[in-house]
C-alpha positions in Angstrom: -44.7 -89.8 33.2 -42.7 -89.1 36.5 -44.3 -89.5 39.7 -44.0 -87.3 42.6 -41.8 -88.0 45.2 -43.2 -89.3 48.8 -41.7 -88.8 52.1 -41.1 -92.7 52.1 -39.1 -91.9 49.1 -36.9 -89.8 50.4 -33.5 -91.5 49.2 -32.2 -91.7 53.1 -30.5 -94.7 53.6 -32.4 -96.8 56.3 -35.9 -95.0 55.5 -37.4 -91.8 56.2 -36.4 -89.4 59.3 -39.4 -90.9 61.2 -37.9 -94.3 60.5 -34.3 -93.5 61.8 -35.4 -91.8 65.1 -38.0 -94.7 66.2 -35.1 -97.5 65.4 -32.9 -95.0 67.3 -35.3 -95.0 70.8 -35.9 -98.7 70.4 -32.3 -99.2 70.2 -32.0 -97.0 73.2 -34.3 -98.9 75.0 -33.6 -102.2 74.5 -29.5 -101.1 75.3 -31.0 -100.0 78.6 -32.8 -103.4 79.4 -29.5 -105.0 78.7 -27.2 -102.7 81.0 -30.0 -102.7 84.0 -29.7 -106.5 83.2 -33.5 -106.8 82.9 -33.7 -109.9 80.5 -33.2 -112.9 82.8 -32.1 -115.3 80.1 -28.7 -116.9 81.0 -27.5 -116.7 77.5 -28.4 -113.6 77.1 -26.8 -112.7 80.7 -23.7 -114.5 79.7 -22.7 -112.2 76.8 -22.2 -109.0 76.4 -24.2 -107.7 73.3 -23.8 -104.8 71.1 -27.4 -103.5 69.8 -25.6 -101.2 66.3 -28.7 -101.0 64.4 -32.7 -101.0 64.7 -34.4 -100.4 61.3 -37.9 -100.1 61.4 -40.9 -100.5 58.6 -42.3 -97.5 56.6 -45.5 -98.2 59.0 -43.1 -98.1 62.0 -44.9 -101.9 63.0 -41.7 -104.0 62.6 -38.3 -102.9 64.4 -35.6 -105.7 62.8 -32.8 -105.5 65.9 -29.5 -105.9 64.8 -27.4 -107.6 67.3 -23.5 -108.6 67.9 -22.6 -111.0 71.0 -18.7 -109.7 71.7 -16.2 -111.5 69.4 -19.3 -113.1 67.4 -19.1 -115.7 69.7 -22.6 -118.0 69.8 -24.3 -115.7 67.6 -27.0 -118.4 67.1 -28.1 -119.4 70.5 -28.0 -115.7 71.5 -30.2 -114.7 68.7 -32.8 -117.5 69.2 -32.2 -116.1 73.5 -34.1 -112.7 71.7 -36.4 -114.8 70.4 -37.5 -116.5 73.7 -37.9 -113.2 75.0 -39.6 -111.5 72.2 -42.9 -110.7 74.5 -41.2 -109.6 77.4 -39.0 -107.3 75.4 -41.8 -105.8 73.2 -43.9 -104.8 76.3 -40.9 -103.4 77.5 -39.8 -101.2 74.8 -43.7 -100.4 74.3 -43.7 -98.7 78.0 -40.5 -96.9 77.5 -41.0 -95.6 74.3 -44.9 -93.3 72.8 -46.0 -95.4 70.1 -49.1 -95.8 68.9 -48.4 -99.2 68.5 -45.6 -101.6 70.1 -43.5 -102.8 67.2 -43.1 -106.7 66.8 -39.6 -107.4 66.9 -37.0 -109.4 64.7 -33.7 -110.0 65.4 -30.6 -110.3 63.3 -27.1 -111.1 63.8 -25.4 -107.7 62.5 -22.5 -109.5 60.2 -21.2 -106.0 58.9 -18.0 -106.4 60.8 -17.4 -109.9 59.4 -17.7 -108.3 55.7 -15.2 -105.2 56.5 -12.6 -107.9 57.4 -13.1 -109.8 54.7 -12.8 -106.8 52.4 -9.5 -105.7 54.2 -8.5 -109.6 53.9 -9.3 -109.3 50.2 -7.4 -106.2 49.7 -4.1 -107.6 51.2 -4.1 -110.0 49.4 -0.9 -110.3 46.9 -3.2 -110.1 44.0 -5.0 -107.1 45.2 -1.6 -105.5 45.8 0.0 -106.2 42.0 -2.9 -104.9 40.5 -3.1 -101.7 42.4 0.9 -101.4 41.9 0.2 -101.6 38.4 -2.7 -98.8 38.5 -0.2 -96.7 40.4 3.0 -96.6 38.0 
């Protein structure tokens, strides 16, 4: 028996259209409190911090942030900053964006850069190299 597709099973990568443009608006928005500097947390005023990714839930009532301090540096203490501010963000990104509901936020360190290099690492390595000589001859 095959079931019928849903619009939560849509097959696009990060959820549904709906999905994608609410992460995009709370990424907007939270970007903006950072550049106005609006979050007075001096770790979080002490770093400048990349905001690459918001995913949201199919019910649009969790927004997981993804966040990078510049050069990874104190990823930690910056990420449990977010934390401490967790309500004063939310009721922040609730005024500036139409929801029905204001999401309740989670953050994450976004560690995707940390895997490409260690990909690239892996595939200069002189291993790597023999073995894709090999394929080539």
């Amino acid at each position: 028996m095959t079931r019928k597709k849903s619009h939560r099973d849509s097959g696009t990568p990060g959820g549904s259209q709906r999905q994608l443009r609410v992460g995009e608006l709370v990424r907007h928005a939270l970007a903006e409190l950072l550049t106005r500097g609006e979050v007075h947390d001096p770790v979080i005023e002490g770093h400048l911090i990349t905001v690459p990714e918001v995913r949201m839930s199919p019910d649009l009532r969790l927004a997981t942030i993804y966040i990078m301090p510049l050069a990874g540096r104190d990823t930690e203490e910056v990420v449990a900053a977010f934390e401490r501010n967790k309500k004063f963000l939310r009721g922040e990104i609730a005024h500036t964006i139409n929801l029905k509901f204001a999401p309740d936020l989670r953050f994450r360190v976004d560690d995707r850069f940390a895997e490409v290099e260690r990909i690239e690492k892996l595939l200069r390595s002189p291993q790597v190299k023999r073995d894709l000589e090999k394929d080539g001859k």
